[in-house]
PDB file of N, H, CA, C and O in Angstrom:
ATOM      1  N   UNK A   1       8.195   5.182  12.331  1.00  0.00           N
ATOM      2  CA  UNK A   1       7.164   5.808  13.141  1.00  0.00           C
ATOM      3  C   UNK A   1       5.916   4.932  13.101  1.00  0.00           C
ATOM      4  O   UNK A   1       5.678   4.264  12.095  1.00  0.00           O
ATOM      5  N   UNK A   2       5.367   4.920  13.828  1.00  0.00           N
ATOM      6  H   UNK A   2       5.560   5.463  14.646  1.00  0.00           H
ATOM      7  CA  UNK A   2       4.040   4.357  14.155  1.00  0.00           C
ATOM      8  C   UNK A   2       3.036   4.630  14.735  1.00  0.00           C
ATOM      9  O   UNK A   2       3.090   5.099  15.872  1.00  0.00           O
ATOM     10  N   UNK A   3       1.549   4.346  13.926  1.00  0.00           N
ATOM     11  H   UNK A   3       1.506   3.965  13.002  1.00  0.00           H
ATOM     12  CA  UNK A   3       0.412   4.935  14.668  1.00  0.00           C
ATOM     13  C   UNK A   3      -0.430   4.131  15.905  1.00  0.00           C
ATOM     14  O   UNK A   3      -0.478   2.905  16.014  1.00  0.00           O
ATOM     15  N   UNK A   4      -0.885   4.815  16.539  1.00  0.00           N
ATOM     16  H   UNK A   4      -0.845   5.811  16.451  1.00  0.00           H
ATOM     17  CA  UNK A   4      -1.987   3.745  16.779  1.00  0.00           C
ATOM     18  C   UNK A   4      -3.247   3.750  16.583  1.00  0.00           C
ATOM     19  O   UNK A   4      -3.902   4.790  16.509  1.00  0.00           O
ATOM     20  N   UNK A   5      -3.738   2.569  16.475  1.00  0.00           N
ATOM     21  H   UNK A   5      -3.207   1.724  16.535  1.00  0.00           H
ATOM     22  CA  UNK A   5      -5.019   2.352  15.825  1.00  0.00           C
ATOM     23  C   UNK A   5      -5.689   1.771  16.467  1.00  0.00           C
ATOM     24  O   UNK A   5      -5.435   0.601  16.178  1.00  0.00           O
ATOM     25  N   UNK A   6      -6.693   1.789  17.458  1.00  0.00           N
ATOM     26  H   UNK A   6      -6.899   2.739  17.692  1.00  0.00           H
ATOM     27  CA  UNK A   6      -7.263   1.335  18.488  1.00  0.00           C
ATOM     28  C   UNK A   6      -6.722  -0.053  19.567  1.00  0.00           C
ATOM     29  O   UNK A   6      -7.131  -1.200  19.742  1.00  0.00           O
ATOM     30  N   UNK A   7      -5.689   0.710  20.089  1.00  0.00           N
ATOM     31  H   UNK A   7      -5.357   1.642  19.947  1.00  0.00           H
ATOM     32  CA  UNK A   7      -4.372  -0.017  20.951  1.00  0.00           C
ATOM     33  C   UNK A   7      -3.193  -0.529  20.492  1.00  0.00           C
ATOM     34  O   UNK A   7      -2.166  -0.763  21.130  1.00  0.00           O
ATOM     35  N   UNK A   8      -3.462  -0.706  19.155  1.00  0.00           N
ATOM     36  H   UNK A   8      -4.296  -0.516  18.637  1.00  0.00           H
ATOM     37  CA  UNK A   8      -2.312  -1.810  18.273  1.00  0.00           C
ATOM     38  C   UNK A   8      -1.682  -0.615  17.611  1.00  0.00           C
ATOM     39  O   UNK A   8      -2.307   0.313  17.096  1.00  0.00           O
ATOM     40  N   UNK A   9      -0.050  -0.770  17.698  1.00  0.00           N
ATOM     41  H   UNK A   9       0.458  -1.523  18.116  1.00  0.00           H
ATOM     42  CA  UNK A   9       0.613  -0.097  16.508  1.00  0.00           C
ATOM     43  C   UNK A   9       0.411  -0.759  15.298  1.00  0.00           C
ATOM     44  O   UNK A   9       0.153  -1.938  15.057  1.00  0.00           O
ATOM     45  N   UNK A  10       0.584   0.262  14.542  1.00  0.00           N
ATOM     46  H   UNK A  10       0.794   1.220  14.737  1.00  0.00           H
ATOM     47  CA  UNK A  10       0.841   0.302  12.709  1.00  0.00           C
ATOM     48  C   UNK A  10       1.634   0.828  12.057  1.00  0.00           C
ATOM     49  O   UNK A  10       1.848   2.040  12.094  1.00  0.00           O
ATOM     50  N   UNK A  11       2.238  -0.003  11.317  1.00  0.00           N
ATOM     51  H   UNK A  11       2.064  -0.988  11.287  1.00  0.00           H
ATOM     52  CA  UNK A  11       3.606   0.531  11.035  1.00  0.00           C
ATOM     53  C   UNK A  11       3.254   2.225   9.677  1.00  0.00           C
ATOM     54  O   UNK A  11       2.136   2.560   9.285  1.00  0.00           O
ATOM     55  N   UNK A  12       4.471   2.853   9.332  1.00  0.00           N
ATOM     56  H   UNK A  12       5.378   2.580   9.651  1.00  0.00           H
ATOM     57  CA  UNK A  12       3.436   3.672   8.557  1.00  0.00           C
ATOM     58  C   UNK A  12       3.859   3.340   7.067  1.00  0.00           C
ATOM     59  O   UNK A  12       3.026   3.479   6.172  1.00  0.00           O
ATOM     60  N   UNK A  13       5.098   2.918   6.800  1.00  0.00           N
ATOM     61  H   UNK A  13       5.775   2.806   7.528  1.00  0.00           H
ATOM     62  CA  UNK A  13       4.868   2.420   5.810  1.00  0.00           C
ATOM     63  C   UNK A  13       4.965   0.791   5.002  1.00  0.00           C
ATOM     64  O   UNK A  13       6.055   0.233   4.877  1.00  0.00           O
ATOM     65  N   UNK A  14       3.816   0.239   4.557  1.00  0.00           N
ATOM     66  H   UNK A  14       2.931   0.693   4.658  1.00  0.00           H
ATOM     67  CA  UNK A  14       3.801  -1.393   4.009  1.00  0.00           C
ATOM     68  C   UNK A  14       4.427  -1.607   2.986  1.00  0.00           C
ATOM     69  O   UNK A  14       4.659  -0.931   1.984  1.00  0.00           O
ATOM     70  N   UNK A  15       4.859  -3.250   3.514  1.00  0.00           N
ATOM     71  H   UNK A  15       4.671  -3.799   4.328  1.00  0.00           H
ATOM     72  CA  UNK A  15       5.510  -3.579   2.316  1.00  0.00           C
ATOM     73  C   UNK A  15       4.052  -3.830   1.475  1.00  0.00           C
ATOM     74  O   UNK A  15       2.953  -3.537   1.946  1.00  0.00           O
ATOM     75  N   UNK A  16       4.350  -4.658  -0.368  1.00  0.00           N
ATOM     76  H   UNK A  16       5.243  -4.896  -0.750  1.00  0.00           H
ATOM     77  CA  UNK A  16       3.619  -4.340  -0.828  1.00  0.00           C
ATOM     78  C   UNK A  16       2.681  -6.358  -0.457  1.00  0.00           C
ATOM     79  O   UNK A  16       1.862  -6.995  -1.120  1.00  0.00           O
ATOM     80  N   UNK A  17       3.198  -6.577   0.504  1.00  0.00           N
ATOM     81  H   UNK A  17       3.863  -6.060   1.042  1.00  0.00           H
ATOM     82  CA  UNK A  17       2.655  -7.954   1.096  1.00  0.00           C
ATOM     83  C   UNK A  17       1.324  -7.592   1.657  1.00  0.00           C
ATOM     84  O   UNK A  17       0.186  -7.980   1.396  1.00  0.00           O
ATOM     85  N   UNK A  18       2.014  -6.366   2.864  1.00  0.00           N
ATOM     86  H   UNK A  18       2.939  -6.050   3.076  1.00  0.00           H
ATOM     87  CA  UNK A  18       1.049  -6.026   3.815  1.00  0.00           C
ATOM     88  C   UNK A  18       0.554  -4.827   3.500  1.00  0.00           C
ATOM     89  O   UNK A  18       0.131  -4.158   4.443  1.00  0.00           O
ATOM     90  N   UNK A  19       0.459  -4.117   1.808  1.00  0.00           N
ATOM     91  H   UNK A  19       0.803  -4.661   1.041  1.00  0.00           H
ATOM     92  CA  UNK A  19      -0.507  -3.474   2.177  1.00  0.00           C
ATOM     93  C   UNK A  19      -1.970  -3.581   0.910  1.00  0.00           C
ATOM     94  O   UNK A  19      -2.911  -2.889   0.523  1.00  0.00           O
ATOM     95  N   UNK A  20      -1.174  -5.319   0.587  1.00  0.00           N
ATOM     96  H   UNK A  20      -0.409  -5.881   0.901  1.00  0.00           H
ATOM     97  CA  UNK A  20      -2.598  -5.943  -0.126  1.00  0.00           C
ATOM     98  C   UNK A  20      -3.586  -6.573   1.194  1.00  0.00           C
ATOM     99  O   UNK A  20      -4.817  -6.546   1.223  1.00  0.00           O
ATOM    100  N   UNK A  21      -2.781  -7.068   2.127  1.00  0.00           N
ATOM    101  H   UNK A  21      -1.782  -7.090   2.103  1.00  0.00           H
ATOM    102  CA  UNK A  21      -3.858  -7.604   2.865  1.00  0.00           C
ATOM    103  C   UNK A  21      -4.547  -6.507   3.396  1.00  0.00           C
ATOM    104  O   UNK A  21      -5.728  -6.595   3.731  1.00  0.00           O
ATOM    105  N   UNK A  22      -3.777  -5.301   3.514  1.00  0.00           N
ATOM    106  H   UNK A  22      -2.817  -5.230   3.242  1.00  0.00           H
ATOM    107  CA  UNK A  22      -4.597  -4.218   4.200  1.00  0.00           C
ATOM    108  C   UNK A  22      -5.953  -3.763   3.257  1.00  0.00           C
ATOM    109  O   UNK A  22      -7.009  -3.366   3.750  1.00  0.00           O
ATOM    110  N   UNK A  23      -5.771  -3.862   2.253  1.00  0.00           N
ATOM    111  H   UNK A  23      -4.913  -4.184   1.853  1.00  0.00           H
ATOM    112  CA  UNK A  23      -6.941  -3.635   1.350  1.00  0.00           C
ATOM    113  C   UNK A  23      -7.690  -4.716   0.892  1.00  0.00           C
ATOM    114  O   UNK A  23      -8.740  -4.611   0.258  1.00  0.00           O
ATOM    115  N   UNK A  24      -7.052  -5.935   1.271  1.00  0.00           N
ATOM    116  H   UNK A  24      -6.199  -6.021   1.786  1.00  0.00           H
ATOM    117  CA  UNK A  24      -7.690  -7.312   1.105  1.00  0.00           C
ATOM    118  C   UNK A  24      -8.011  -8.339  -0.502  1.00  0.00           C
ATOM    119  O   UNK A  24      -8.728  -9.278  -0.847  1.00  0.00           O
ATOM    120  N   UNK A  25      -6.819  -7.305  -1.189  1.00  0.00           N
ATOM    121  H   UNK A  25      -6.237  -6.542  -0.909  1.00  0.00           H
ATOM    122  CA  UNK A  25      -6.362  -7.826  -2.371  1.00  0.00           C
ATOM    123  C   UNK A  25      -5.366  -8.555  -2.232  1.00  0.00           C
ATOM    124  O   UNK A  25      -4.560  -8.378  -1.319  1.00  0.00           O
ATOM    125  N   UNK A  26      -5.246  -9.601  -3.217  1.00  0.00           N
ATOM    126  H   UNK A  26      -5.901  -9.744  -3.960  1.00  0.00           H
ATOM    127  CA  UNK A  26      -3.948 -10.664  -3.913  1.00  0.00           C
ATOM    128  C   UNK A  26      -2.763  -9.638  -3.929  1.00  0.00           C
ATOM    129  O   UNK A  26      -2.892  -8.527  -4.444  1.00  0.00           O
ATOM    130  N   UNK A  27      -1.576 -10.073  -3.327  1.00  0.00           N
ATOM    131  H   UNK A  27      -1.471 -10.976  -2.908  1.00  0.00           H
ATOM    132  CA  UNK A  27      -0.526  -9.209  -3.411  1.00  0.00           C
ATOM    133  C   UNK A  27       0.100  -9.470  -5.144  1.00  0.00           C
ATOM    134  O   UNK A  27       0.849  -8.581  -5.549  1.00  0.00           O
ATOM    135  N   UNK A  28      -0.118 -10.321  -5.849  1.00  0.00           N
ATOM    136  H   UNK A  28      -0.726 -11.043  -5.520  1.00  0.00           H
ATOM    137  CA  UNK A  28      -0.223  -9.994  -7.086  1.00  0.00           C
ATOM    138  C   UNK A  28      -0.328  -9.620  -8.007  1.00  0.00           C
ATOM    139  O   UNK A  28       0.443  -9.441  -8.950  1.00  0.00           O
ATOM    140  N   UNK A  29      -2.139  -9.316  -7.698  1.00  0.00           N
ATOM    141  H   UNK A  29      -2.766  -9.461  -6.932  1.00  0.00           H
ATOM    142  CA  UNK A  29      -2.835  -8.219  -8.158  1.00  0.00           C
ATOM    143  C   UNK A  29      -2.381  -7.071  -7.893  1.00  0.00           C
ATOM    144  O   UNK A  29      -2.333  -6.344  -8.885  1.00  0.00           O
ATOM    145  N   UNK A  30      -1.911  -6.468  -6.637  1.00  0.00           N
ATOM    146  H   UNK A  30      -1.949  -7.058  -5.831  1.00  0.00           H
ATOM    147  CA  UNK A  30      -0.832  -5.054  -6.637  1.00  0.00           C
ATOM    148  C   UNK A  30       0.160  -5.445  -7.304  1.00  0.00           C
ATOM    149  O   UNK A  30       0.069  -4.837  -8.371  1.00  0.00           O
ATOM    150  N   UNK A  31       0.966  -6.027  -7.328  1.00  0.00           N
ATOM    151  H   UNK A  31       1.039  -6.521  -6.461  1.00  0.00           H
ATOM    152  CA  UNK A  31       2.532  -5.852  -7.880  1.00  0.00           C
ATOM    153  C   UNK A  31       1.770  -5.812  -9.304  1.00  0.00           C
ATOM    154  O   UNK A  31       2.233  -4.877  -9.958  1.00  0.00           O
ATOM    155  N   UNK A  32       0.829  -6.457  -9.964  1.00  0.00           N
ATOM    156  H   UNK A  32       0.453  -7.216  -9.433  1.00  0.00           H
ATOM    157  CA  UNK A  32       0.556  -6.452 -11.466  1.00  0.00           C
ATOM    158  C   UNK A  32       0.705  -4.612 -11.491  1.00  0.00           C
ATOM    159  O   UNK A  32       1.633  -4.001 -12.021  1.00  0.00           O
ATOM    160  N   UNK A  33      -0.625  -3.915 -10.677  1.00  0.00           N
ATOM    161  H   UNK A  33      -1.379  -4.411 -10.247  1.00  0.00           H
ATOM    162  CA  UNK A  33      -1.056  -2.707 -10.852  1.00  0.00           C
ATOM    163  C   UNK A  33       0.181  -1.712 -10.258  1.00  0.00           C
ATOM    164  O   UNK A  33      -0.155  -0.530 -10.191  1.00  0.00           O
ATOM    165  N   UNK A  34       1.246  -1.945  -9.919  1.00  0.00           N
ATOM    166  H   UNK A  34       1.520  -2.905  -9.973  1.00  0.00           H
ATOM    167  CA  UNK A  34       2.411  -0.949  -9.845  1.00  0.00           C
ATOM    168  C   UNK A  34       3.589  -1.308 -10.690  1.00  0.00           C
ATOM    169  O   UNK A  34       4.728  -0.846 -10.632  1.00  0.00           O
ATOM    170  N   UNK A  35       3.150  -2.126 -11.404  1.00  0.00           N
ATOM    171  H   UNK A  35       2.224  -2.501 -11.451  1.00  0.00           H
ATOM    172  CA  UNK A  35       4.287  -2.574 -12.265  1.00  0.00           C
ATOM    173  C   UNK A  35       4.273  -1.335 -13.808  1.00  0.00           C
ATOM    174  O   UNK A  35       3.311  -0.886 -14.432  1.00  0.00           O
ATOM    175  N   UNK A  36       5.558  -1.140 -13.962  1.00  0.00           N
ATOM    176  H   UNK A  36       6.339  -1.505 -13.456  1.00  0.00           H
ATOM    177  CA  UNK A  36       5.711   0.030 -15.435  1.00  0.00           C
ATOM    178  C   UNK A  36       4.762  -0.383 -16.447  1.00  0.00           C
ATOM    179  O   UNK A  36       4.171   0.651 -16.760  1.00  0.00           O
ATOM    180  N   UNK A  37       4.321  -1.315 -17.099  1.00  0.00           N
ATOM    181  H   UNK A  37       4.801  -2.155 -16.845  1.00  0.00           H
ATOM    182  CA  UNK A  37       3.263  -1.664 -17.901  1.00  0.00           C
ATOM    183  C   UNK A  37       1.900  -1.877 -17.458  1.00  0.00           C
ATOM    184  O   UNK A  37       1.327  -2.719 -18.150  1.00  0.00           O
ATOM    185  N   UNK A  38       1.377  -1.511 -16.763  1.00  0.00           N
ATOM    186  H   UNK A  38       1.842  -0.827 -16.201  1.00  0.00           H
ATOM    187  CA  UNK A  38      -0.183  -1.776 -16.191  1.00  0.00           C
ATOM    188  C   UNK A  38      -0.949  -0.908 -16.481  1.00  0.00           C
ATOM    189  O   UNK A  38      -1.111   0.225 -16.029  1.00  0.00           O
ATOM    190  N   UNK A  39      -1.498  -1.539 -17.368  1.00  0.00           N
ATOM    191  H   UNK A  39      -1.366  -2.460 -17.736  1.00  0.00           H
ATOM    192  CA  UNK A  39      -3.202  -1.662 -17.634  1.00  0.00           C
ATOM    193  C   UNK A  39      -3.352  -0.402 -17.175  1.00  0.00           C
ATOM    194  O   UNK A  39      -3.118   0.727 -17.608  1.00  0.00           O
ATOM    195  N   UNK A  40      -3.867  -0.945 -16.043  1.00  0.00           N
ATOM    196  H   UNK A  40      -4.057  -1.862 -15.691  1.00  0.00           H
ATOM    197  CA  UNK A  40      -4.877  -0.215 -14.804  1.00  0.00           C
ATOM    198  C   UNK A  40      -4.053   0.376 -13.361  1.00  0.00           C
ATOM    199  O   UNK A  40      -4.320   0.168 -12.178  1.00  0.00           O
ATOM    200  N   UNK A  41      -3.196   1.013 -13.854  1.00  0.00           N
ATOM    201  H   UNK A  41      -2.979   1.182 -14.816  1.00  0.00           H
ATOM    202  CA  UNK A  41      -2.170   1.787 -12.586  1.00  0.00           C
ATOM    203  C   UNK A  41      -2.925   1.669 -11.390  1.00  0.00           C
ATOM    204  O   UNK A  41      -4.104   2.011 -11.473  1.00  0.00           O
ATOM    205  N   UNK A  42      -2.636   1.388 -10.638  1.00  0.00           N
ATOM    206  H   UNK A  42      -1.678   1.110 -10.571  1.00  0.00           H
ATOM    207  CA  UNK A  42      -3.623   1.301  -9.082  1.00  0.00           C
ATOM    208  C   UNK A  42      -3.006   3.112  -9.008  1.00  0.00           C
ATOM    209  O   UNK A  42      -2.064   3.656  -9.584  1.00  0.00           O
ATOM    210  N   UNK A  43      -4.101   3.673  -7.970  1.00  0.00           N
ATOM    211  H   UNK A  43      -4.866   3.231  -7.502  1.00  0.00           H
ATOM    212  CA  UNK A  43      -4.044   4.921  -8.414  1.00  0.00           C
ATOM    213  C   UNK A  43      -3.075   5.662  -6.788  1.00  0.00           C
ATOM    214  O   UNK A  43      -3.226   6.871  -6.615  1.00  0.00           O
ATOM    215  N   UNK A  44      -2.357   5.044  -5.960  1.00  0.00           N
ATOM    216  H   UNK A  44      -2.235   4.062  -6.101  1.00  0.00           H
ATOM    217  CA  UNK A  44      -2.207   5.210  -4.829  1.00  0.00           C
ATOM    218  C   UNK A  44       0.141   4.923  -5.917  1.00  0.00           C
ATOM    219  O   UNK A  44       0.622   4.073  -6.666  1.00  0.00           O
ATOM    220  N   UNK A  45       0.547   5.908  -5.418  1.00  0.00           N
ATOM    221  H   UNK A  45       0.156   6.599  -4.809  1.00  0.00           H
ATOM    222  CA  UNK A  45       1.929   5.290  -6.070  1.00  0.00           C
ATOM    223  C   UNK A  45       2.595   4.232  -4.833  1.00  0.00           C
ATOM    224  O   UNK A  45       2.339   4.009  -3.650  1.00  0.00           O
ATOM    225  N   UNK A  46       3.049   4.006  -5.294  1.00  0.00           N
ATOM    226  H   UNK A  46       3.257   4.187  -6.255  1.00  0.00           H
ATOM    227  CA  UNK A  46       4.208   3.269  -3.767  1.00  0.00           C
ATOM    228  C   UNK A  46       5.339   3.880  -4.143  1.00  0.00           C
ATOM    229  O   UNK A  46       5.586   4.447  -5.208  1.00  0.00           O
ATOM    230  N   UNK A  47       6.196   3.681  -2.931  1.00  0.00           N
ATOM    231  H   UNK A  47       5.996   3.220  -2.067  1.00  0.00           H
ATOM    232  CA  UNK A  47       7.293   4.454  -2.481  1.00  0.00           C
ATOM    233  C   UNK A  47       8.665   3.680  -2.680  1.00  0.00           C
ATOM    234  O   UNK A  47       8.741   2.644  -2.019  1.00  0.00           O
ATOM    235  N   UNK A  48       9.749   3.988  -3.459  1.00  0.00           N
ATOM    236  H   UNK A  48       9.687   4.830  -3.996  1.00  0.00           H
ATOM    237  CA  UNK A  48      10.713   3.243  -3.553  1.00  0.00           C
ATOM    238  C   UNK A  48      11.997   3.601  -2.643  1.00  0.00           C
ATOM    239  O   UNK A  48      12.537   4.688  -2.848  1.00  0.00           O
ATOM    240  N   UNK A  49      12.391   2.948  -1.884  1.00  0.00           N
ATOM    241  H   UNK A  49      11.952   2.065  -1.718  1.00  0.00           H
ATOM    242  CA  UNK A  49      13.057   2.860  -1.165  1.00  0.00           C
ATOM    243  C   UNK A  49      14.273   2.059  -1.327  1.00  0.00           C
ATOM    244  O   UNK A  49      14.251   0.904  -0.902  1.00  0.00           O
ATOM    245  N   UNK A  50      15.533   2.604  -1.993  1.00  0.00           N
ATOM    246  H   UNK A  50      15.550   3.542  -2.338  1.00  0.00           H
ATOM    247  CA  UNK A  50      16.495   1.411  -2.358  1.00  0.00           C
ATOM    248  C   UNK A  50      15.712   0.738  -3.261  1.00  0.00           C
ATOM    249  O   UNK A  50      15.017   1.328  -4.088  1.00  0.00           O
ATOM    250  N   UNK A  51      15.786  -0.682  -3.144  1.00  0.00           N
ATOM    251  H   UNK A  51      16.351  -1.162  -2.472  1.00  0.00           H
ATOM    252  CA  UNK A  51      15.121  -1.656  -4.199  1.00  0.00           C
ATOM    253  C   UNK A  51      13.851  -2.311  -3.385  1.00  0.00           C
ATOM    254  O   UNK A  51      13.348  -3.399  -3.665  1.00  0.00           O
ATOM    255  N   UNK A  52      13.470  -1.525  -2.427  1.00  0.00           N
ATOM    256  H   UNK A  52      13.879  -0.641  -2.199  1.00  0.00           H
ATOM    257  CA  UNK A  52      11.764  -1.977  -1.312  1.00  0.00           C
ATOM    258  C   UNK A  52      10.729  -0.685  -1.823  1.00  0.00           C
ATOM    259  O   UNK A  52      10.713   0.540  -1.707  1.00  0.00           O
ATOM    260  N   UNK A  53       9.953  -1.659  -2.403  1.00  0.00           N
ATOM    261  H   UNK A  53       9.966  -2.655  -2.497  1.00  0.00           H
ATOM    262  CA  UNK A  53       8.700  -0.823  -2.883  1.00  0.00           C
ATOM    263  C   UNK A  53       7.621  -0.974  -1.144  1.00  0.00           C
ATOM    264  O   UNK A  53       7.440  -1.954  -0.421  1.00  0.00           O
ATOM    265  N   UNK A  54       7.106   0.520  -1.020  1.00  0.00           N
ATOM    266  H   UNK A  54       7.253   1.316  -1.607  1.00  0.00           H
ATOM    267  CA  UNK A  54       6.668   0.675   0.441  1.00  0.00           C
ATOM    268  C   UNK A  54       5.457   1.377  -0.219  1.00  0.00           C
ATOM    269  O   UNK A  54       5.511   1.973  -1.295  1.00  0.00           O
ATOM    270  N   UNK A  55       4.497   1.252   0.458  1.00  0.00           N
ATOM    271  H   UNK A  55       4.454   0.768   1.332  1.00  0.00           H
ATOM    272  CA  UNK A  55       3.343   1.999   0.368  1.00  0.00           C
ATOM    273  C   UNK A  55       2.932   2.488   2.037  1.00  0.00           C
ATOM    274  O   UNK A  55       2.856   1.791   3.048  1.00  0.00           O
ATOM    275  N   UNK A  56       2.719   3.919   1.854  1.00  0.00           N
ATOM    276  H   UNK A  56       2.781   4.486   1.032  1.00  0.00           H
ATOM    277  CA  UNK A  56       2.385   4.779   2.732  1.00  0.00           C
ATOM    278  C   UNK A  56       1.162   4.959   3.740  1.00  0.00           C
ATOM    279  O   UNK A  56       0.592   6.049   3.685  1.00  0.00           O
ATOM    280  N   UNK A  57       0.766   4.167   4.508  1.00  0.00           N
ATOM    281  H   UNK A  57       1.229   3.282   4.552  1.00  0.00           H
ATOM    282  CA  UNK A  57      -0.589   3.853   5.194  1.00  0.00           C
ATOM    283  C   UNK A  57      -1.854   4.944   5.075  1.00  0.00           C
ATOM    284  O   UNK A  57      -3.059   4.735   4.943  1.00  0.00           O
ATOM    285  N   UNK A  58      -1.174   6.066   5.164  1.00  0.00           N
ATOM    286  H   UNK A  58      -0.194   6.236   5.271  1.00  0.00           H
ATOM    287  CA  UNK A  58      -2.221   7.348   4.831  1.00  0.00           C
ATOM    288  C   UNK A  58      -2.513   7.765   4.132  1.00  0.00           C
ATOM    289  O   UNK A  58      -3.483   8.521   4.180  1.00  0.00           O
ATOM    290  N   UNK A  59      -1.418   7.359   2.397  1.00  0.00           N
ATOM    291  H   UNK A  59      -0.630   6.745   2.359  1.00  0.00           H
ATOM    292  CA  UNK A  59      -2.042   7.270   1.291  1.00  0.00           C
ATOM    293  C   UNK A  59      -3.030   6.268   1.142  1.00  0.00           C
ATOM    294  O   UNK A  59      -3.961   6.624   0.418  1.00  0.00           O
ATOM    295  N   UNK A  60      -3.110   5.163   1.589  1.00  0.00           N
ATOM    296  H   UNK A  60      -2.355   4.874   2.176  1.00  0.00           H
ATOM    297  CA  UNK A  60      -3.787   3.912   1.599  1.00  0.00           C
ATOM    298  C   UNK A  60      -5.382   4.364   2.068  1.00  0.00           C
ATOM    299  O   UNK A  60      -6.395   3.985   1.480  1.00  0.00           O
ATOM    300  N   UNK A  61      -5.359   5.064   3.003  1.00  0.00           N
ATOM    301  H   UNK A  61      -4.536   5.372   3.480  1.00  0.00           H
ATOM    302  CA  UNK A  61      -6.546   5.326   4.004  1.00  0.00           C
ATOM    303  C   UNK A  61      -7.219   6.358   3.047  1.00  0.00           C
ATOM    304  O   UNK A  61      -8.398   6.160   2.751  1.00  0.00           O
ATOM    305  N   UNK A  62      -6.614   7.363   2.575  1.00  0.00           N
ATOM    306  H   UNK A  62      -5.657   7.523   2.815  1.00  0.00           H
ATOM    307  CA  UNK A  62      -6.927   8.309   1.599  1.00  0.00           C
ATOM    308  C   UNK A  62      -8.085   8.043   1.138  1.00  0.00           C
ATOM    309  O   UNK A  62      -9.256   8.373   1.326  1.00  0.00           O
ATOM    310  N   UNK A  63      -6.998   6.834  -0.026  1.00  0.00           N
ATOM    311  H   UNK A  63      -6.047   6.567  -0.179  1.00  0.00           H
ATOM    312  CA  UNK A  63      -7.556   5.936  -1.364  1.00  0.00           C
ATOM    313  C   UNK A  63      -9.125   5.329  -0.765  1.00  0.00           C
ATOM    314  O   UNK A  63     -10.153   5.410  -1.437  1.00  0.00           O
ATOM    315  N   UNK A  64      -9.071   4.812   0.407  1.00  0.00           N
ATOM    316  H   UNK A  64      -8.236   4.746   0.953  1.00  0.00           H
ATOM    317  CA  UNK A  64     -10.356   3.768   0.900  1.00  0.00           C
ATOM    318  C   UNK A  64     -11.106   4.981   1.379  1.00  0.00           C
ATOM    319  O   UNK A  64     -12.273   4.634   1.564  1.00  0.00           O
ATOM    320  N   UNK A  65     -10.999   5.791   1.558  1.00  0.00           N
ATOM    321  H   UNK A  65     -10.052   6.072   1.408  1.00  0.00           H
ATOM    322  CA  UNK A  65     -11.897   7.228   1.777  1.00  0.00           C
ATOM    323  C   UNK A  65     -12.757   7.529   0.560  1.00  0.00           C
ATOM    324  O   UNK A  65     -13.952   7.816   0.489  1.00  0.00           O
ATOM    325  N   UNK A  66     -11.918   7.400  -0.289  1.00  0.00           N
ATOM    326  H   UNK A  66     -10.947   7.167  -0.232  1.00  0.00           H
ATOM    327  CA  UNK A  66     -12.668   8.089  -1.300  1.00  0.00           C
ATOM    328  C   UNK A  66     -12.895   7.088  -2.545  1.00  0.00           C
ATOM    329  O   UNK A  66     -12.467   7.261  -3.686  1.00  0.00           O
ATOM    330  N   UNK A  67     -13.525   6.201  -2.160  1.00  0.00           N
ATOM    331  H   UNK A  67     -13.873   6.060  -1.234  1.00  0.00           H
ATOM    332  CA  UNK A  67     -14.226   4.947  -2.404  1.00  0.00           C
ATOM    333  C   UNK A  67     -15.620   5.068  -2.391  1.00  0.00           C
ATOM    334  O   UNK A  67     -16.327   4.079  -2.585  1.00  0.00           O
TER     335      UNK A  67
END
């Protein structure tokens, strides 16, 4: 499914590539913060899908809401 967002679709759920750039972090830096040992759990879960970790665009938007 897909939204739109001022003309452009968006997919709804990111891989965890595209939904560091969406927040404009190192996709690194996420995989560090969803990884079973982290520190600092990023506080948004991602979604496992088979063996594809997905993060949910409206959890994402949530998270930057309440920033």
């Amino acid at each position: 499914m897909a939204n739109e967002n001022n003309g452009a679709k968006l997919k709804r759920l990111l891989t965890v590539q595209e939904a560091a750039e969406y927040l404009g972090i190192a996709p690194g830096h996420l995989y560090n913060c969803i990884s079973a040992n982290a520190k600092r759990p990023f506080p948004v879960k991602p979604k496992r899908i088979g063996g594809a970790v997905r993060f949910d665009i409206k959890e994402l938007d949530r998270y930057i809401e309440a920033l």
